[in-house]
C-alpha positions as CSV (number, residue, x, y, z in Angstrom):
1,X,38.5,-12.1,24.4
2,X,39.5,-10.5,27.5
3,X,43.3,-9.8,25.8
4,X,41.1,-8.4,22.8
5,X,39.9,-5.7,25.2
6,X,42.8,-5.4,27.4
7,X,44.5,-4.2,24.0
8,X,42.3,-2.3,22.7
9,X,41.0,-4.3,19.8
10,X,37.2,-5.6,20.8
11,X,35.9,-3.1,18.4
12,X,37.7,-4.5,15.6
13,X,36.9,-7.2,15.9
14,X,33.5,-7.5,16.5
15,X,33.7,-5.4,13.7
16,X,35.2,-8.1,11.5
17,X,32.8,-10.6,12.8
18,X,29.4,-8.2,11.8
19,X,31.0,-8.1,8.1
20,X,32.0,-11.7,8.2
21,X,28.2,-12.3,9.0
22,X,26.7,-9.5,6.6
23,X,28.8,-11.1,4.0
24,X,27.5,-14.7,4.7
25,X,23.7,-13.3,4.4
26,X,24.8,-11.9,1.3
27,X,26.0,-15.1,0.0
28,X,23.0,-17.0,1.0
29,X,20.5,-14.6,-0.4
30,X,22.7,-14.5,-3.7
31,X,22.0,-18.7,-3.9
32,X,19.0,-18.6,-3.2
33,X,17.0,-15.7,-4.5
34,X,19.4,-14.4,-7.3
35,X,19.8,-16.3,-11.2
36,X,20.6,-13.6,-13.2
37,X,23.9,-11.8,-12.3
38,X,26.7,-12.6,-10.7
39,X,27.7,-12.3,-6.8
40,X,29.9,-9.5,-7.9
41,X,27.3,-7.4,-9.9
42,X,24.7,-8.3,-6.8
43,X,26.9,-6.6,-4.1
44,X,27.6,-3.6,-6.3
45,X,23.6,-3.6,-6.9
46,X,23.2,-3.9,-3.2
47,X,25.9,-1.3,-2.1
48,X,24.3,1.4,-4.8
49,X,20.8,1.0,-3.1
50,X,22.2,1.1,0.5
51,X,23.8,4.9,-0.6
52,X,20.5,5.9,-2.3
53,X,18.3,4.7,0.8
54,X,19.1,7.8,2.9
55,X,15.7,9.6,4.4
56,X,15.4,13.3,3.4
57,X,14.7,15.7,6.5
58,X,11.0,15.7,5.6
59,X,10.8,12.1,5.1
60,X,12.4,11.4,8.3
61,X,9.9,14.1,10.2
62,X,6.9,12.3,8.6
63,X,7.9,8.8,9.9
64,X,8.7,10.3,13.2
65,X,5.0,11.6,13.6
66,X,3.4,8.5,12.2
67,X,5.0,7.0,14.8
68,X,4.1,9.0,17.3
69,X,0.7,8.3,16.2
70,X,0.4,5.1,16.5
71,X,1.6,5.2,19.9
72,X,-0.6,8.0,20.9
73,X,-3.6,6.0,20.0
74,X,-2.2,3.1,21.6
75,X,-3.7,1.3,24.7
76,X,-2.7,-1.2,26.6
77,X,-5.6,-2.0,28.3
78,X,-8.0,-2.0,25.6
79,X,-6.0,-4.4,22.9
């Protein structure tokens, strides 16, 4: 690990390791939850959602205040 950084190369490879993972989750959701398409046609499935899931400006405002909300009314000392 420590030659990892001395080099330069801790980013990568965490990097590898966080897609090594993602693509184990992947595969264990596939076995488990998925009958009627391949593993190949699920990630394409999955990867199409993940590009269409990006929040619009106004979406994104409108989750920001609903937040904000929600903390606003909340209180610690009351529950």
């Amino acid at each position: 690990m420590d030659a990892m950084i001395q080099n330069s190369k801790f980013c990568e490879f965490i990097t590898k390791v966080v897609k090594a993972k993602h693509e184990a989750d992947e595969w264990e959701i596939y076995l488990h939850k998925v009958w009627d398409k391949s593993f190949g046609d699920f990630k394409k499935e999955i990867q199409l959602n993940q590009q269409h899931q990006h929040m619009s400006t106004s979406q994104m405002e409108n989750t920001i205040h609903g937040s904000m909300d929600i903390l606003n009314r909340f209180n610690p000392e009351g529950g």
